[in-house]
C-alpha distance (Angstrom), angle and dihedral (degrees) to the residues before:
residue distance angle dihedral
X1 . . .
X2 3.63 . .
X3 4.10 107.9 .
X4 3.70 100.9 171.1
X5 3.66 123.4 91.5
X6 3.54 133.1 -164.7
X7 3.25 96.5 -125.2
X8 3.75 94.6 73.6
X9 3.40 86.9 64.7
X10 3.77 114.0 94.3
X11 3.54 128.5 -149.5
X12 3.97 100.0 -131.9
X13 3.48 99.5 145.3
X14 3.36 118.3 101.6
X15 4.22 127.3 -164.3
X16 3.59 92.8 -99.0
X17 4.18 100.1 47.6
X18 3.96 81.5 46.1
X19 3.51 91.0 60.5
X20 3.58 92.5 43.4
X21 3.82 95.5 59.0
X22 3.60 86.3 45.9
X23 3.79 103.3 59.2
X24 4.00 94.7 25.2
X25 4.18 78.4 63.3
X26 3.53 95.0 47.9
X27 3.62 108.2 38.1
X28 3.91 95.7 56.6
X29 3.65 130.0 126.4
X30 3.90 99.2 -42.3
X31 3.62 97.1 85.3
X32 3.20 99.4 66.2
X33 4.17 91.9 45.6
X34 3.65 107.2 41.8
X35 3.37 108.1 46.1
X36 3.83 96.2 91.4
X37 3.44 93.5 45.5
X38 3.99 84.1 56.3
X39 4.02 90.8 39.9
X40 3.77 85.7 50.6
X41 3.83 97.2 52.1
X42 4.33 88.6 51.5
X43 3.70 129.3 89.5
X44 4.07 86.3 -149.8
X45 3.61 160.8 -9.2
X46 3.50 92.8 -81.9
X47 3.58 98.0 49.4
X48 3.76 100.5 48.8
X49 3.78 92.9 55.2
X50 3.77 84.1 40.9
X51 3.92 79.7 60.2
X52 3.80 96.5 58.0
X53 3.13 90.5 45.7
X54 3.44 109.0 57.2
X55 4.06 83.9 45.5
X56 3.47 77.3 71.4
X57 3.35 106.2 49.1
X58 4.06 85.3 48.3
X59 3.71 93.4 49.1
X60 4.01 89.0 55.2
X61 4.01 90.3 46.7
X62 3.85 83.3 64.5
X63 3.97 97.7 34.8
X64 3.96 84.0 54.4
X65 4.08 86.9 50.4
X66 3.77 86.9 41.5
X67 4.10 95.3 54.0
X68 3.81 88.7 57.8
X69 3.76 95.7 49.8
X70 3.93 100.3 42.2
X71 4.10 95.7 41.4
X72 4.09 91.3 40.8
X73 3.67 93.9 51.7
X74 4.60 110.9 10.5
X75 3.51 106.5 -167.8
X76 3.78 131.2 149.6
X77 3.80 96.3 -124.5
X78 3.83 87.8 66.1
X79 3.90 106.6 -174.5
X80 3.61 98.4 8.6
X81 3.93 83.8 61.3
X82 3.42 89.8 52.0
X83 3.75 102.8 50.4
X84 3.84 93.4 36.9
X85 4.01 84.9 60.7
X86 3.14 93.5 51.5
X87 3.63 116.2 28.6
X88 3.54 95.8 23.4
X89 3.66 139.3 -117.5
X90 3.56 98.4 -44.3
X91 3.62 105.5 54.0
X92 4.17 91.0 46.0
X93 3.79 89.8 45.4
X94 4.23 87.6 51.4
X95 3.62 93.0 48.3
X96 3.53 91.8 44.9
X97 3.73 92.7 54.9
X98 3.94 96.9 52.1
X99 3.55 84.4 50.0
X100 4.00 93.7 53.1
X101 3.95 97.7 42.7
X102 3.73 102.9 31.3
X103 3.63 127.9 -2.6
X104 4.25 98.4 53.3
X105 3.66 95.4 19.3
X106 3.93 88.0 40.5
X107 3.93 87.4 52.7
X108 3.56 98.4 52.6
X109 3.13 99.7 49.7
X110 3.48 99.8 50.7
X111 4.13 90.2 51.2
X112 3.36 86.9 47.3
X113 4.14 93.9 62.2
X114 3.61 92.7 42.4
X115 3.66 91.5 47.0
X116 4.16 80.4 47.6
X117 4.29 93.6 55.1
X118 3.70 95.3 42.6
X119 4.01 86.3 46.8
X120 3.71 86.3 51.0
X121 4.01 93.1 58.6
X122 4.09 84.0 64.1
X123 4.31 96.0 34.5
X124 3.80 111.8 19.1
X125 4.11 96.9 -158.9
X126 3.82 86.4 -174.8
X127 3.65 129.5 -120.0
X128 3.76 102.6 -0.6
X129 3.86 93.0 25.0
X130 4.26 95.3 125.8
X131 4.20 83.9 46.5
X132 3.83 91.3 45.7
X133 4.02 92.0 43.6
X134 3.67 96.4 51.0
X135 3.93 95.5 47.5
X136 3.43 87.1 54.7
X137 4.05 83.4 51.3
X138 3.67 93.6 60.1
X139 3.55 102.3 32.1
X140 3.94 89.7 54.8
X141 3.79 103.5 41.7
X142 3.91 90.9 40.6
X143 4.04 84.4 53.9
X144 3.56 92.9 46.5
X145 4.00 87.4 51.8
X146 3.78 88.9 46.5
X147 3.98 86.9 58.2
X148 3.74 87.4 67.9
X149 3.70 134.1 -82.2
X150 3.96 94.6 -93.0
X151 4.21 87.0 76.4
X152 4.22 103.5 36.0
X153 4.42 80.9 49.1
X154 3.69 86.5 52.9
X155 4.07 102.3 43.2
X156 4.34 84.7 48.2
X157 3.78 86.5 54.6
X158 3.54 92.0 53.0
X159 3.62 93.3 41.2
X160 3.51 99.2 48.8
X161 3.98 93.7 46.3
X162 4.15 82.4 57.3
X163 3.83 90.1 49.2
X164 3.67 96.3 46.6
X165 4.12 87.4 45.0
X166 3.28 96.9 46.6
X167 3.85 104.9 47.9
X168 4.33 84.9 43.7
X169 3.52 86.3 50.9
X170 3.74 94.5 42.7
X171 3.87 93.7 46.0
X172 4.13 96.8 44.7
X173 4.19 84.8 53.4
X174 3.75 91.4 53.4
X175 3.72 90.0 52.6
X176 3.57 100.3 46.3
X177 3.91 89.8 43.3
X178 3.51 98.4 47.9
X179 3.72 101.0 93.0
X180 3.55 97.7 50.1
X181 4.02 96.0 49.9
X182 3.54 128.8 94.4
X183 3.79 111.0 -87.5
X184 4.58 98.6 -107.0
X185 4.12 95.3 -168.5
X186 3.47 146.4 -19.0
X187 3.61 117.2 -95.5
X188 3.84 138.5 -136.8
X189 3.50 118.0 -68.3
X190 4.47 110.8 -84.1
X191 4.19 75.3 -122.8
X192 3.97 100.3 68.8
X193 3.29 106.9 111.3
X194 3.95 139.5 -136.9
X195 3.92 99.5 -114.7
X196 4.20 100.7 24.6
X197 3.87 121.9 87.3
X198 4.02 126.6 -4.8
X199 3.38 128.5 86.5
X200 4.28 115.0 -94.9
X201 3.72 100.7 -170.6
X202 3.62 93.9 45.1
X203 3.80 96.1 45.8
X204 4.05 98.1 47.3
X205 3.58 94.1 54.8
X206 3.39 99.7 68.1
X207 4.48 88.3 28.9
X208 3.92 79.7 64.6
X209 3.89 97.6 35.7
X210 3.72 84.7 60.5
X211 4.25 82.9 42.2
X212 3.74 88.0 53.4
X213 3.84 121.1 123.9
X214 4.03 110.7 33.7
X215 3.70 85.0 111.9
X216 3.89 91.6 71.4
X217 3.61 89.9 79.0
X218 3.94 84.4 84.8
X219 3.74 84.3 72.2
X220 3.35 91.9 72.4
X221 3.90 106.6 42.3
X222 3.89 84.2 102.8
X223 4.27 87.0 61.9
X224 3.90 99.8 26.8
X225 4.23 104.3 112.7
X226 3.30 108.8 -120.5
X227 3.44 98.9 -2.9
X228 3.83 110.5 -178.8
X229 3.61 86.8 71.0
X230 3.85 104.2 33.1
X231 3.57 106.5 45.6
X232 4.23 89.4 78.0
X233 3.48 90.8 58.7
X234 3.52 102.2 44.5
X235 3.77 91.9 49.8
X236 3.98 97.6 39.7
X237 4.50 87.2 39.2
X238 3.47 86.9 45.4
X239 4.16 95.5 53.9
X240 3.46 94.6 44.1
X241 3.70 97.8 48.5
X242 3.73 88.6 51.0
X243 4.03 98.9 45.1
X244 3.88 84.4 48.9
X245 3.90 90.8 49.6
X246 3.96 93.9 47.8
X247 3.93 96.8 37.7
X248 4.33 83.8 54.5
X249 3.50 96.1 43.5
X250 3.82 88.6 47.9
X251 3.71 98.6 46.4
X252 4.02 81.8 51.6
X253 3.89 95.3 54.6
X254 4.37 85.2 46.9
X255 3.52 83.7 40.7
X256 4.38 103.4 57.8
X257 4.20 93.8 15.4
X258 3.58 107.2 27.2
X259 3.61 130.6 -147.6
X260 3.81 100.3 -70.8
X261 3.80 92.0 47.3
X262 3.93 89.3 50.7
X263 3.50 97.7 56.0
X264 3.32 100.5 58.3
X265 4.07 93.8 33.7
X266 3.92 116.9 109.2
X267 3.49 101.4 -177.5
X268 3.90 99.2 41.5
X269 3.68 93.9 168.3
X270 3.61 100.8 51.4
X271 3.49 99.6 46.7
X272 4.05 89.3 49.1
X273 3.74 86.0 63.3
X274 3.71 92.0 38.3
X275 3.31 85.3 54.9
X276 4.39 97.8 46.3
X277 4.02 91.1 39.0
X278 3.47 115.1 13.5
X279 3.68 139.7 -108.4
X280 3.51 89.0 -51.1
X281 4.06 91.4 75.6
X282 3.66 99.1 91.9
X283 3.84 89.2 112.4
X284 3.93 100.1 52.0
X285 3.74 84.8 49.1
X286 3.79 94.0 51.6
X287 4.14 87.2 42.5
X288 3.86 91.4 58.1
X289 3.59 100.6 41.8
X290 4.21 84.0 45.6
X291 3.74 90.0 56.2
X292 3.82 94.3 48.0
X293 3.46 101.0 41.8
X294 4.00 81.5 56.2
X295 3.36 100.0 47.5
X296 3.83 96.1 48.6
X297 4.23 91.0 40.2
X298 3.94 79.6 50.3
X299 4.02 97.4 48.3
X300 4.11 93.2 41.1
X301 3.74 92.1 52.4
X302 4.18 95.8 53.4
X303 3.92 87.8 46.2
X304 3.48 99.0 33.3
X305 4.05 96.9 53.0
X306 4.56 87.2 47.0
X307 4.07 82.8 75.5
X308 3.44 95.8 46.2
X309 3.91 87.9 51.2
X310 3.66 95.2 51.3
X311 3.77 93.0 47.3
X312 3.94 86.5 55.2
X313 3.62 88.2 49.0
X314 3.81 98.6 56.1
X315 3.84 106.8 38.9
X316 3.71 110.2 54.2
X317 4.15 84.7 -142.9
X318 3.80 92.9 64.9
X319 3.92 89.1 43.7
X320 3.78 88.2 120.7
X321 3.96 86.0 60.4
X322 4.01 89.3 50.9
X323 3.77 99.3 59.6
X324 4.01 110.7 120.7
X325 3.59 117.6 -159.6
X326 3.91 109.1 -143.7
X327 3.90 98.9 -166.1
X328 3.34 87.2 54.0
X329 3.92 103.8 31.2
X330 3.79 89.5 -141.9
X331 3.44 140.6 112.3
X332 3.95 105.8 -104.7
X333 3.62 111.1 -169.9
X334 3.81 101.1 23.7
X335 3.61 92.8 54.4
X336 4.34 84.7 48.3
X337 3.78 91.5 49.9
X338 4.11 95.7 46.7
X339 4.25 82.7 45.1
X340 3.88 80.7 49.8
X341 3.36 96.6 52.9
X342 3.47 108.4 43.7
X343 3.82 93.8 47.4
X344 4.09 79.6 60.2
X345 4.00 84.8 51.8
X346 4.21 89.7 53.1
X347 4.01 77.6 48.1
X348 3.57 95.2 67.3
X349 3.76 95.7 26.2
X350 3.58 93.6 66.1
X351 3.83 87.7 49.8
X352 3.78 87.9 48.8
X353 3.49 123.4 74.1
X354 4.09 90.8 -165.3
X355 3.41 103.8 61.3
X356 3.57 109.9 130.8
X357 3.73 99.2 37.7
X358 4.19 90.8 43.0
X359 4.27 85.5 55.5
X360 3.87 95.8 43.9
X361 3.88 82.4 47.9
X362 3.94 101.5 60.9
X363 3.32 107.8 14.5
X364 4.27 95.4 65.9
X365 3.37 102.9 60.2
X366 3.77 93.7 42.3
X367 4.21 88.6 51.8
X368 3.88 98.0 39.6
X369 4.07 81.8 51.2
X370 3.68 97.8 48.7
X371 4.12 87.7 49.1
X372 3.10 99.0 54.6
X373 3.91 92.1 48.4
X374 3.79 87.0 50.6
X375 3.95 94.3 53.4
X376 4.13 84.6 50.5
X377 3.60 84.4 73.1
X378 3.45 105.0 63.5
X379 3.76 84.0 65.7
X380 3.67 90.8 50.6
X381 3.35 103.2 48.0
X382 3.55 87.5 53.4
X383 3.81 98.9 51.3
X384 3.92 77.8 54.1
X385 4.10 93.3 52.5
X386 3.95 86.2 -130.8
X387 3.36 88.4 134.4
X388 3.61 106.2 37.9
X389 4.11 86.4 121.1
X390 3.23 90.0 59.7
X391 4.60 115.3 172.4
X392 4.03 88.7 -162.3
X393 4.23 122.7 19.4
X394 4.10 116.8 -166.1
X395 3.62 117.1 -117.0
X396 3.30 132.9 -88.5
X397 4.15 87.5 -9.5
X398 3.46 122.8 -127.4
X399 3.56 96.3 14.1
X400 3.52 94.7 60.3
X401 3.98 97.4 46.1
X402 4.02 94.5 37.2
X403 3.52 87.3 66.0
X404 3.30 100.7 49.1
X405 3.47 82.7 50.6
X406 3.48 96.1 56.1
X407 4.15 90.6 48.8
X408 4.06 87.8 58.1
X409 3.34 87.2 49.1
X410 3.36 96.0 48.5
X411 4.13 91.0 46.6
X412 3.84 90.5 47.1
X413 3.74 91.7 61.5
X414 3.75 94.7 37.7
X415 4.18 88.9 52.3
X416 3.77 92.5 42.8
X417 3.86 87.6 50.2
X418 3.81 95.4 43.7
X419 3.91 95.7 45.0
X420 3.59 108.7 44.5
X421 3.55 124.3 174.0
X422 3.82 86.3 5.3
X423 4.20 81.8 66.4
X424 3.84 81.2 57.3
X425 3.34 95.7 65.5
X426 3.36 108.7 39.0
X427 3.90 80.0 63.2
X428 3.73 95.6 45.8
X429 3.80 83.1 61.7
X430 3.93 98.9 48.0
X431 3.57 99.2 53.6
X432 3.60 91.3 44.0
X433 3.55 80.0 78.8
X434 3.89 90.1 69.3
X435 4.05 101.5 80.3
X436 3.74 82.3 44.3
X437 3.89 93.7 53.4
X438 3.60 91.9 48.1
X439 3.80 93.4 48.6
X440 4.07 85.4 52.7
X441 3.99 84.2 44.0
X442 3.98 87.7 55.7
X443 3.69 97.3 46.4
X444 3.60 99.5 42.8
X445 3.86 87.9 47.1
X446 4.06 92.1 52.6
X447 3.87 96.3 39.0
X448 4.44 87.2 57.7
């Protein structure tokens, strides 16, 4: 029996928080890792900024798809109430599953240990100190979120405002020191060109990887104010702030390093600031990366736990998961179970040694899959008319969806072909989920 109602969900967040927990999930950590790999997969200047910007352009294909789906039909499940209405229980239950046990959980976890080693360059705790650092990362955010929404919206404001300042102020430095710093590399010939050399495929997987995550903002269609008319702007704000962020902060890196430097630079971050104040810098490196591990951690656990909630809500065995607490306008128990979960994930992360490659491994295929299975529906629920009333339509439909289709589908053969047996497991531990569906099946079927 279903006991939650939607009215005891309240609207509290407004346009601007929305866009908040939309770029403080996407620009995270990856920006200052992947660049190189990017830089080392382009023939030139030109081209690798042409790379971040077309994961732009890619991103707000999907955001545009997105808008439709979460204004048409708000709901705090997000994508698994998009696939379950069109595919059927099944496929939203599956999707909801990966997301419970390794794509959110996965996520937070792994912020949480790099949050933990950068902590450590400030506070060495000793031994365990990146383990210790990133409990205490999960256990505090996923308290503040059990407060109530009202304070974990607030701290991602502030965090993403910091973020945003930081990497403006950051990139603006680099250009205005530029001239006066020792020349780092030589860069690619002025006569590379946009379309000759590098390596596409290889460089927009991790462009988008970084690009990942605007599409949890239809987590929080159910809580958006007014969100037939706000969930557009948060999505299309939200891209171009974050394009405009990465193409800065890129143009900075080419600006002090130069492309040469950057492709064979590991530590991008810390040797721009090496670079604008000296060896010396360690702890404004470790202070940025802090703040964006948090903000991210922050913005994955308020999405993360609205799928567990709407799992709990539609199969009387989860029920636990499906409990909303009013005072607090927060999911109780689903955000305690995803907490739960990922503190098992730092568990065996500390005991691996592979943890960050093993996570990029499985969980890409498995998201790029379940994207392009949510954009499917737009065309569905249009071949049904269930969105003939519709507050926000994509432009110039299909075109405008098919090729976004096309990119996931182009990005879910590129990640299956780039992960290998890594892909295996990430599917492995999706369709696990199908005894466990059918179980839920049973008992809902038996307690009606």
């Amino acid at each position: 029996m279903n006991r939650i109602s939607r009215e005891q969900i309240r609207p509290v967040f407004t346009t601007l928080s929305s866009i908040a927990v939309v770029v403080g999930i996407v620009v995270g950590i990856g920006i200052f890792r992947l660049p190189p790999i990017v830089a080392s997969n382009s023939a030139s200047e030109f081209q690798f900024i042409a790379f971040w910007v077309a994961g732009g352009f890619i991103s707000l294909m999907g955001a545009l798809c997105y808008a439709e789906l979460a204004s048409s039909k708000p709901d705090a499940g997000g994508e698994y109430h998009f696939l379950s209405n069109a595919f059927g229980s099944s496929v939203g239950f599956l999707f909801t599953w990966g997301r419970m046990t390794v794509i959110q959980t996965g996520s937070i976890a792994l912020i949480a240990f790099i949050l933990g080693d950068y902590a450590s360059l400030i506070l060495d705790l000793g031994l365990h100190s990146s383990t210790i650092y990133a409990i205490l990362t999960i256990v505090v955010l996923t308290g503040v979120n059990l407060l109530g929404t009202d304070p974990s919206r607030r701290i991602q404001n502030v965090l993403t405002a910091s973020i945003i300042l930081m990497l403006v102020v950051l990139s603006l430095f680099a250009f205005i020191s530029a001239e006066s710093l020792p020349s780092v590399s030589n860069s690619a010939s002025p006569g590379d060109g946009l379309f000759s050399g590098g390596s596409v495929g290889a460089a927009m997987i991790f462009v988008l990887l970084t690009y990942g995550g605007w599409n949890e903002a239809a987590y929080l269609s159910g809580e958006i104010q007014d969100v037939k008319r706000n969930m557009m702007k948060v999505l299309l704000f939200g891209i171009f702030i974050i394009t405009a962020l990465y193409v800065l902060v890129n143009v900075a890196y080419l600006q002090v390093l130069g492309l040469e430097h950057l492709q064979n630079s590991e530590t991008v971050g810390a040797e721009l600031t090496t670079q604008l104040f000296g060896n010396e810098s360690t702890f404004i490196v470790a202070i940025i990366v802090i703040a964006t591990a948090l903000s991210t951690a922050n913005a994955t656990i308020i999405t993360g736990a609205r799928t567990n909630y709407a799992l709990g809500r539609d199969f009387p065995l989860l029920r636990f998961m499906g409990r909303w607490k009013s005072s607090n306008n927060t999911p109780v128990n689903a955000l305690i179970v995803q907490g739960g979960i990922a503190l098992i994930l730092v568990g065996l992360g500390a005991w691996s040694q592979q943890a960050v490659q093993t996570m990029v491994d499985y969980t890409a295929p498995v998201f790029w899959f379940f994207l392009l299975l949510t954009t499917v529906t737009l065309f569905i629920f249009r071949y049904r008319s269930e969105t003939d009333q519709r507050p926000f339509s994509v432009p110039l439909y299909p075109v405008t969806p098919v090729l976004f289709l096309i990119a996931c589908g182009y990005m879910l053969y590129s990640s299956l072909a780039f992960t290998g047996t890594g892909a295996l497991a990430g599917v492995a531990i999706l369709l696990a989920g199908l005894p466990v569906y059918f179980w839920a099946k049973f008992h809902k079927t038996n307690s009606n």
